[in-house]
N, C-alpha and C positions, 0 to 999 in steps of 0.2 A: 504494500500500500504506500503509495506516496505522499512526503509532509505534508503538502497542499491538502490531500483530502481526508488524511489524517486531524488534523488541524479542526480542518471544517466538522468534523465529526465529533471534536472533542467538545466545539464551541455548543454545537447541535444538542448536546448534552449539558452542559451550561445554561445554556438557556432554560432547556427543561426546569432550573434550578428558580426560577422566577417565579415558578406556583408552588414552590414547597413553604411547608406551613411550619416548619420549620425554626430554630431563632437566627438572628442577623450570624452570631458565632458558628454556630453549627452549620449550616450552607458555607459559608463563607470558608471554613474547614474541607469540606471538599473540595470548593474552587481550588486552594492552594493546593492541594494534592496532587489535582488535575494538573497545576503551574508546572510543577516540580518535574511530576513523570516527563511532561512534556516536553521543556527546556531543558533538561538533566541538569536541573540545577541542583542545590545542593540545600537550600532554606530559601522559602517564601512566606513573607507577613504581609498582616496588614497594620498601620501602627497611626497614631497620633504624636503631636507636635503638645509639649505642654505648654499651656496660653502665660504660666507665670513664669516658668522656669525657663522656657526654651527645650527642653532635654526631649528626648524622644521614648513613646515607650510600647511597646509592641499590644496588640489586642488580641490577634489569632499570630501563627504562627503554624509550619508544617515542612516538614523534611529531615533531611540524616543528619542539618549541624543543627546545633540551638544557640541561636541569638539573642537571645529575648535579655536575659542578663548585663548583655555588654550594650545592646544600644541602648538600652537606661540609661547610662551614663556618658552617651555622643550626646553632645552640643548639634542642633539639627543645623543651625549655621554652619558648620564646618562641613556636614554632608553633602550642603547646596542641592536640595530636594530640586526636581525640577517644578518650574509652578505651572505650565499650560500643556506639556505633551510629556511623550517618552523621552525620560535620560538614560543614557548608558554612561558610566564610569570605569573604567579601565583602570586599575592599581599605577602601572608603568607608565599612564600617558595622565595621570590625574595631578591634582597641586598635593605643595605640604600635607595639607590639613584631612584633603580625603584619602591622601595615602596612606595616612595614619589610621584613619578611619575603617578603611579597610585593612589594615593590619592587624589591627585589635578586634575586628571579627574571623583573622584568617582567612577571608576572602581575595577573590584575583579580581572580580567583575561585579557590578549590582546594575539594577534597571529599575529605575523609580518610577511611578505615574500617581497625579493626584486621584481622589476620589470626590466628585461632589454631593454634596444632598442640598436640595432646595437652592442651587446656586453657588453654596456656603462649601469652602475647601473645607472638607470635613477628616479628609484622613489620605495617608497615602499606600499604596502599593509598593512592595519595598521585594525584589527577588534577586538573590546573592551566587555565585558559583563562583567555579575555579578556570581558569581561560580556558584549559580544553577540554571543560567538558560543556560549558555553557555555550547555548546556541544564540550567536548574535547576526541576523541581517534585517531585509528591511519586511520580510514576511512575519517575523519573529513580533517586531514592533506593532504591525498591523491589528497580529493575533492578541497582544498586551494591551491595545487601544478597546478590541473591540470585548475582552474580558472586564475591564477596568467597567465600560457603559453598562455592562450589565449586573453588574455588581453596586454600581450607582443604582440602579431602580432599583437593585434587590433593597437596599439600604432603606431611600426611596417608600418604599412601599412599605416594609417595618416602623418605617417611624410615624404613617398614615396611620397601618391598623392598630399601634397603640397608644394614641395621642388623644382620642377622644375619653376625657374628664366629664364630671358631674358639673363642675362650676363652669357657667357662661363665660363670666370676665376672660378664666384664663385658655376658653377654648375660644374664645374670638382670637385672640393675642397670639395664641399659636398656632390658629389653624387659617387664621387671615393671614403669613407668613410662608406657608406651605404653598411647593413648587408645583399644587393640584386643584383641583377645583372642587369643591364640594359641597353641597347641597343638600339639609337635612329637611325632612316635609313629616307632615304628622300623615301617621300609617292609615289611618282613619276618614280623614277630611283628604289629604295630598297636597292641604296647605302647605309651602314653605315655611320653614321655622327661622334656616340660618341659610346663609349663600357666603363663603369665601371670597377675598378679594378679586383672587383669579375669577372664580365663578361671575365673580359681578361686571366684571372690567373687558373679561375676553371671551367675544360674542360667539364663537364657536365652542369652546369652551361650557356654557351654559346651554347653548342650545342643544348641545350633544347629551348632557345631563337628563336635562329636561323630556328627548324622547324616546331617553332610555325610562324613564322615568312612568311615562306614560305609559309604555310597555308595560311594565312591571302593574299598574293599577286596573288596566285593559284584560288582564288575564285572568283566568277560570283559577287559576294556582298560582298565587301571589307567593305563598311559601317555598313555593320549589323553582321558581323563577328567580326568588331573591338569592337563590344558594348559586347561582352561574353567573359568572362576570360576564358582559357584553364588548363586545370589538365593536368600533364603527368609525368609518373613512369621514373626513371632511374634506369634501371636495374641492371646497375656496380656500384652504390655508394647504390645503396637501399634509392634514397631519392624522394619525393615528390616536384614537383613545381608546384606554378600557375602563370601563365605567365598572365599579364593587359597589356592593353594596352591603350594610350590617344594618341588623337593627337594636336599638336601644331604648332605654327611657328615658326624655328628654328631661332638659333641668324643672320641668315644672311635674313631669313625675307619667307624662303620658307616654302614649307608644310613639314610635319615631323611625325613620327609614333614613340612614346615612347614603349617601350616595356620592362616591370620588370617581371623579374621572382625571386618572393617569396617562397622562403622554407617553406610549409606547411606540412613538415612529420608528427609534432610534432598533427598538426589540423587533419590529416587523421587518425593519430592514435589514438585519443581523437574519433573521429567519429566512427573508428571501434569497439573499446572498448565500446561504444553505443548501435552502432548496435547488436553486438555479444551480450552485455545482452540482449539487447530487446527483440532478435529473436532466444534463447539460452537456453535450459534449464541447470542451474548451476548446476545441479545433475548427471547427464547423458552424457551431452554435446552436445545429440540432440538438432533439431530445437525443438522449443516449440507450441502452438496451434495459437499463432498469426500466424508464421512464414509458420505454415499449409495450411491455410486459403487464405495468399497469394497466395502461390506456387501455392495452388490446383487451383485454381480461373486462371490462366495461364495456368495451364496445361487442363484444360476443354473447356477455350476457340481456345486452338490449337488443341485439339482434335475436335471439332463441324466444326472449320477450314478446318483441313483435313483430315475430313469425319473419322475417325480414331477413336479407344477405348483405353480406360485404366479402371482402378479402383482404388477404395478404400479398404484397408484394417482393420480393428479394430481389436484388441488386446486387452482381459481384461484378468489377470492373473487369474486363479482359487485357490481362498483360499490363496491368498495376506495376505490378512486381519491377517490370522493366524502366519502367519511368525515374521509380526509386534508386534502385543499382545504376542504371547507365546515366540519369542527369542530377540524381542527387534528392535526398527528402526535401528541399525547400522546394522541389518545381511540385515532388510530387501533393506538398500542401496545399501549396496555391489551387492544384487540380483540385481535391478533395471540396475547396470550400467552394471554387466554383461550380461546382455538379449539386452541392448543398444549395446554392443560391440558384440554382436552374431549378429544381426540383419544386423547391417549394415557390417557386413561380409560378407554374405550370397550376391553374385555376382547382380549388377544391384540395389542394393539399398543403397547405400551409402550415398547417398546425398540426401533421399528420406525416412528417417525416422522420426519421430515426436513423443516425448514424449506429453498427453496431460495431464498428472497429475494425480498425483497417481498413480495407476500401469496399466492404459492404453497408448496406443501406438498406432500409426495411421502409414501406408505404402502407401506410392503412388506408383503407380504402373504405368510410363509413357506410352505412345504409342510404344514406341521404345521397352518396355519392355513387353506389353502384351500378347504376344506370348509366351510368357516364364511364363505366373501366374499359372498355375499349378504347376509346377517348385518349380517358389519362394515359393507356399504355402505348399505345399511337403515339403518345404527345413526348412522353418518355422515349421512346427508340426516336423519333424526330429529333430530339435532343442532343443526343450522342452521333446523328449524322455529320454532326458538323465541328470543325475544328476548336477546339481550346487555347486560348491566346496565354499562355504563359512566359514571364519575364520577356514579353513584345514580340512572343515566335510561337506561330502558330504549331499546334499538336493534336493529332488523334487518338480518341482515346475509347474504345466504344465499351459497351456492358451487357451481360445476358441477366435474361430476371426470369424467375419461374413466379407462378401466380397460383394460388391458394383460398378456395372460397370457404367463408365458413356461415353456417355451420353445416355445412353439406360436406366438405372431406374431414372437418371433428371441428369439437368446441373447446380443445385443449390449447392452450396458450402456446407452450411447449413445443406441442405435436405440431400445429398449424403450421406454425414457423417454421419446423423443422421439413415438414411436406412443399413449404413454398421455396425452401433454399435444395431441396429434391429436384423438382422440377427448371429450378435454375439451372445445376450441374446439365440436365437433360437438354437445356437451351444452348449451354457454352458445348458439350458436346457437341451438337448439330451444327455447328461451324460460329459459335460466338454473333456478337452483333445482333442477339434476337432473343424472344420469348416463349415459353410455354407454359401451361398448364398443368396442373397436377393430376397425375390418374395412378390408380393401385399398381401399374405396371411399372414405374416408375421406383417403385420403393426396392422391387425385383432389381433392376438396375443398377440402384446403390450399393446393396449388396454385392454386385456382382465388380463396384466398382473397387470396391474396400477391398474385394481378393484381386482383383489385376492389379490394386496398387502395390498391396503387399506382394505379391510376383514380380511385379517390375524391378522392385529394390533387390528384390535377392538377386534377379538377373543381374542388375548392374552392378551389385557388389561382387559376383562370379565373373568376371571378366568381360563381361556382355558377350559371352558366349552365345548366348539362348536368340541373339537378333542375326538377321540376316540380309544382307543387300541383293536386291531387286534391278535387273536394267532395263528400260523402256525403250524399242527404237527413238531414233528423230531423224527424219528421212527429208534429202534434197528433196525438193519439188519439181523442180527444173529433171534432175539425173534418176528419179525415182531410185537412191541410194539411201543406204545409211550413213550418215557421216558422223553421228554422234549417238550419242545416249544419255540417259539420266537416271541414278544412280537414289532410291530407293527403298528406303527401309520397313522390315517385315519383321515380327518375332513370332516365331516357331517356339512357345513357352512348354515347358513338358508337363505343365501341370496343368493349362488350358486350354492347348491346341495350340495353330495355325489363329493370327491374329491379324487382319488390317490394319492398316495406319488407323483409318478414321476410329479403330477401336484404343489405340492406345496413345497415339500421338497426343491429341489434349491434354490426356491426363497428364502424359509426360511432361508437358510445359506449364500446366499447374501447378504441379508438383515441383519443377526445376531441376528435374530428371533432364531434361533433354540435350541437355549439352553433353553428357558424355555419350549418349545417344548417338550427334551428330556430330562428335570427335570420331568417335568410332566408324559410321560411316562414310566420311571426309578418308580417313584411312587406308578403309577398305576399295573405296572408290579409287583411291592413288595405286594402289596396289594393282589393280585391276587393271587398268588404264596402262601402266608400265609393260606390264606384261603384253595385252596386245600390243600396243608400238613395237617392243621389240619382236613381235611375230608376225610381221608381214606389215602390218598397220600403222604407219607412223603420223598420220597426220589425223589418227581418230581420237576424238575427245570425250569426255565424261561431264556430263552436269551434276554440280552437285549441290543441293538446297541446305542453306546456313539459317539456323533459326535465330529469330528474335532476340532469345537471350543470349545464343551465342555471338552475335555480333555485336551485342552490348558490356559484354567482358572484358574488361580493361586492358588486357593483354592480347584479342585475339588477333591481332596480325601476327604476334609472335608466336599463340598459341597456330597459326597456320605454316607456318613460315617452319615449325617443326616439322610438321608433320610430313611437307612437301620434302625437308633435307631427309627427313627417317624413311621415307618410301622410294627418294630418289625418281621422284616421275618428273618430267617436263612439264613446267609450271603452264606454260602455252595450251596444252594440252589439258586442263583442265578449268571448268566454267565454274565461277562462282555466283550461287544465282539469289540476291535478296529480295523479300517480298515488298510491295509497293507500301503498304503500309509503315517499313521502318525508314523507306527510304524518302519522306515525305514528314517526317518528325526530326527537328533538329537539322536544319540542311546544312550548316557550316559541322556539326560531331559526323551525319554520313557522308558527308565529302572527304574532312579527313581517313575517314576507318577506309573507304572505296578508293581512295589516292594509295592507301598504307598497301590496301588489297594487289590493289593493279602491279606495284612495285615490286611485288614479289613475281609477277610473271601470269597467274590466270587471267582469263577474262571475268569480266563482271554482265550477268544478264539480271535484269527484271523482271521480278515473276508475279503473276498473277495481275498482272494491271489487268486494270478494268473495276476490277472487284468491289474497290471502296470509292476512292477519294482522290481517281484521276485526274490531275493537273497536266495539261503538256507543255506549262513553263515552267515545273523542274524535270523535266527530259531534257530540255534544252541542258541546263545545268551538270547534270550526274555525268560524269565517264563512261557511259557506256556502250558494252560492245551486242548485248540483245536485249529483247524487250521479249516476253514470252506472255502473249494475248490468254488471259482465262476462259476456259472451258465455258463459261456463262455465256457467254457470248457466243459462241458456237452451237448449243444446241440446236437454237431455230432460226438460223444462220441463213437459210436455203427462204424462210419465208419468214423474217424480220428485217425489215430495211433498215432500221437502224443500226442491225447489227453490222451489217451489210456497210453499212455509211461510216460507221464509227473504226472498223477495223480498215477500211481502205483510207480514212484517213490515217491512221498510226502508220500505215504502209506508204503512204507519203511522205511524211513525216518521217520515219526513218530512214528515207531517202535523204534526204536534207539533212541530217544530223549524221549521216553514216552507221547505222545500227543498222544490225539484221533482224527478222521481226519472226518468232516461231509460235506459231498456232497449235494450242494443249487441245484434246478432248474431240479430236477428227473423228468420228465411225462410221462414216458413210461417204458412200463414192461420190453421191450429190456434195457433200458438204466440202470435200476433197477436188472437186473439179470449182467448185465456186472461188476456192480461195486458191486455184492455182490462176486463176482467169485475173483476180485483183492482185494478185502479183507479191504476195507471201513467200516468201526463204522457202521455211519448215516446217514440216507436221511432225506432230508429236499425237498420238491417240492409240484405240483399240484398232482401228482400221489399218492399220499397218504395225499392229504386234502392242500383246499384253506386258506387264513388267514379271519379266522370268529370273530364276538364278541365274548365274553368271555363266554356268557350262553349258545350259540350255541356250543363251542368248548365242553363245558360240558357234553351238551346231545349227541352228537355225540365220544366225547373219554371215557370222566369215566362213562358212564352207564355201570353197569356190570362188564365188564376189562379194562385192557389199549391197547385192541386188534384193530389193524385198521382196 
């Protein structure tokens, strides 16, 4: 737990101490306890100044030294109390008088603050350690101010409840004095008897009395209404009162209803300042996952109520992770509070957002509002299409969310939550950047996700034995040849089977698995590649796809630059291909990393344009030697014009900039004559060969020619 909320926690508890019934010593005995444990200080009092002597003499006191003996006999002059805030004193940096001071208590450090009652310096806070163990900064001070306030009203409030006398004279005199307003009325009629100066003088003040008051005479049970202090706001001064109430016999011998209304602004705002951390995330300013928890839990049970629905939302960024490691947690803050301030933008969710740490995020989605959750989720994926302007540079950053309705998938708090962050993993599997819905098949899933994950790790800690490289043709257009291939990762798990990327990949980059992943098949791919060259094939190259996180690694040119001297392949002969998403985040770090790349001798292609967030004014920019068009674009290729308009311009376009342009996701002879007609390099698909092991690709391409 950290001192900030420790702090706040202890105050939270302090406070509590304001309705103990208690005497001023005994409360006041705990506070110092509380001082002690807290600051590791060594002795905490609270003491008076005597009015004839000067001399100082302790009232409470608490801790492992005792003082109480020796400052009886300091001169309070020579202490130099502080009179309006926190003092701190320092043995080493203090004068003569209070170094002496503190030598004659054995102390290294003290922290004074007055205490007031009614205006009147009435006493002070007196808390002593030794330098290294006492904690001094400026949170420490804060924490001391705002114990000191409440220790003032506790005071405050003791010298109300026993100041009321039999004699008139001398409760006019003292209680015309008092820092409260008070107003005694006969229990009977609800005449006024007596009104305080305050009461008389400060119009909010009496008029707050007054409708508490009326309250109290308006009700069926005067008696049990008298036993509950009342709270109530003044709107025109902005201040807090609690109005008590006792009752007595008045000096003429009748019944009587005392009524004080105490100034608690300073206690409500010590409360709020509580609450608000508690239920608060300091980053964002969202509610946090306590504050979730509650909410939801009200708003399920109004929903089951009245028969009504809502949901749950969940929010995991996609490739967070990468923002933090490769540019650092200040960019990735910045991101966080601005997806907080997009969110509750977005109409009907305002007060209904919850950061739950780290880069998730939870959306309730009221009754009143679920009519509109298409809407909001729409509005939400809208959101994340579009760039993040961090430190003046733009950045993408997208999120998958699964959705959970209750009370139709459960009315557990717990569970809901836990089924809507289900369905979220089910949305970032499906390729990120999207949403889904919860269904019981789902939950199957998870489970099945929890044992690939647990298999993945043991594979990569067994040498990544258990994965295997895959090569896919990539065929001239022009020569109907192979000239290349692209290089393909599989795991053959022995405890799962035979596994697809799309089945394990994600996880791997969730997890942060995947760099040794795609060290390992960078390797293999070198390897590979060396070999055919030196068997007939020299001028054949291998694609090989670098992930996100691996090109965000501090070291990966050198971690490549290895790998190419340990396999000894011709650097020429091997493509290095980044997706357009990373390459379109941070254009002066990917320029660097694509300059460091190229230096070492591969090509660099671009993979998957199209997909997100196509710019063809950083193509002009990047170094590169291909552009490799997404499979999306291809499907209905033969009867979408725009696909049609969009890929023959990039094949213009790479005309002019000198890049080759290879087309992913070919299976058909139509779709393969169209884009030989618009004037496309290379195909890459099922129409001209599945991705095989590496002996099978052999027997089927280099037998003979490189003919497909």
């Amino acid at each position: 737990m950290n001192s900030i909320r420790k702090r706040n926690l202890e105050l939270s508890e302090i406070v509590h101490m304001l309705d103990d019934n208690g005497t001023f010593t005994d409360v006041s005995q705990r506070i110092l306890g509380q001082i002690t444990d807290s600051l590791n200080a060594e002795s905490a009092g609270i003491m008076q100044i005597d009015p004839t002597g000067g001399n100082m003499h302790m009232i409470v006191e608490s801790g492992k030294a005792r003082c109480m003996d020796v400052i009886g006999n300091v001169d309070a002059a020579s202490f130099a109390l502080c009179e309006d805030a926190v003092k701190y004193t320092e043995r080493s940096m203090s004068s003569g008088e209070e170094c002496a001071v503190l030598d004659k208590l054995g102390m290294d450090v003290s922290i004074s603050a007055p205490i007031y009652i009614n205006k009147i310096k009435a006493m002070y806070l007196l808390v002593l350690g030794e330098h290294d163990e006492l904690e001094i900064d400026d949170e420490t001070k804060e924490y001391i101010k705002d114990v000191v306030m409440i220790m003032q009203s506790i005071a405050q409030s003791k010298v109300i409840n026993n100041s009321l006398i039999s004699s008139y004279d001398v409760l006019e005199n003292i209680l015309g004095n008092i820092g409260s307003g008070i107003i005694v009325c006969s229990k009977s009629t609800g005449k006024i008897l007596f009104e305080n100066e305050m009461a008389v003088k400060v119009h909010e003040v009496r008029e707050t009395i007054k409708e508490c008051l009326e309250e109290v005479f308006f009700s069926d049970n005067m008696a049990e209404i008298l036993k509950t202090p009342m709270e109530r706001y003044n709107t025109e001064s902005g201040l807090w009162f609690e109005v008590r109430f006792s009752q007595l016999n008045w000096v003429d011998g009748s019944e009587a209803i005392v009524a004080t209304a105490l100034d608690i602004t300073q206690k409500k705002k010590n409360q709020q300042k509580i609450e608000y951390q508690a239920h608060n995330d300091f980053l964002t300013g969202l509610y946090n996952r306590m504050k979730c928890e509650v909410d939801l839990r009200k708003v399920i049970k109004r929903a089951e109520r009245e028969n009504s629905k809502g949901a749950v939302l969940f929010i995991d960024l996609d490739d967070f992770k990468h923002i933090n490691d490769g540019l650092g947690h200040q960019y990735g803050d910045v991101l966080l509070q601005q997806i907080a301030a997009g969110l509750t933008s977005i109409p009907g969710l305002r007060e209904h957002c919850y950061r739950m740490g780290g880069d998730e995020f939870v959306i309730i989605v009221e009754p009143e509002q679920y009519k509109s959750l298409e809407r909001i989720v729409t509005n939400i994926k809208a959101m994340f299409n579009k760039p993040w302007y961090l430190m003046e540079t733009e950045y993408f950053c997208t999120m998958s969310m699964g959705v959970a309705i209750f009370p139709d998938n459960s009315i557990d708090v717990h569970e809901i939550t836990r089924m809507a962050d289900v369905a979220m993993y089910a949305a970032k599997r499906s390729g990120k950047n999207g949403y889904a819905y919860y269904n019981s098949n789902a939950d199957n899933s998870t489970a099945k996700r929890l044992d690939i994950e647990n298999n993945m790790r043991q594979a990569i800690s067994n040498d990544i034995d258990e994965f295997v490289v895959f090569y896919q043709p990539v065929v001239d257009v022009r020569t109907h040849k192979c000239s290349s291939c692209e290089a393909l990762v599989r795991w053959d798990s022995k405890a799962l089977g035979f596994m697809a990327p799309g089945d394990f990949i994600p996880l791997a980059e969730y997890l942060g698995l995947i760099t040794s992943i795609g060290d390992y098949v960078l390797e293999e791919a070198c390897r590979r590649c060396k070999i055919w060259n030196e068997n007939g094939h020299p001028d054949f190259y291998i694609n090989v796809n670098l992930s996100v996180v691996q090109l965000l690694q501090k070291d990966v040119v050198e971690n490549i630059r290895r790998i190419l001297d340990k396999t000894g392949v011709n650097p020429k002969n091997i493509v290095l291909e980044i997706t357009e998403t990373f390459a379109i985040n941070d254009m002066e770090r990917v320029m660097s990393i694509i300059t460091g790349l190229k230096e070492l001798g591969p090509r660099i292609a671009l993979d998957d344009f199209g997909t997100g967030y196509s710019s063809l004014n950083y193509i002009k920019q990047l170094p590169l030697d291909i552009i490799k068009v997404d499979k999306t674009f291809i499907d209905d290729i033969v009867e979408d014009d725009y696909a049609q308009a969009f890929v023959k311009l990039i094949v213009d376009l790479s005309k002019t900039i000198g890049t080759k342009i290879v087309v992913e996701g070919v299976e058909h002879k139509e779709q393969f004559e169209l884009l030989k007609s618009i004037g496309v390099d290379y195909i890459q698909g099922y129409y001209f060969g599945k991705p095989v092991p590496a002996k099978v690709f052999e027997e089927s391409i280099f037998e003979g020619s490189l003919g497909v």
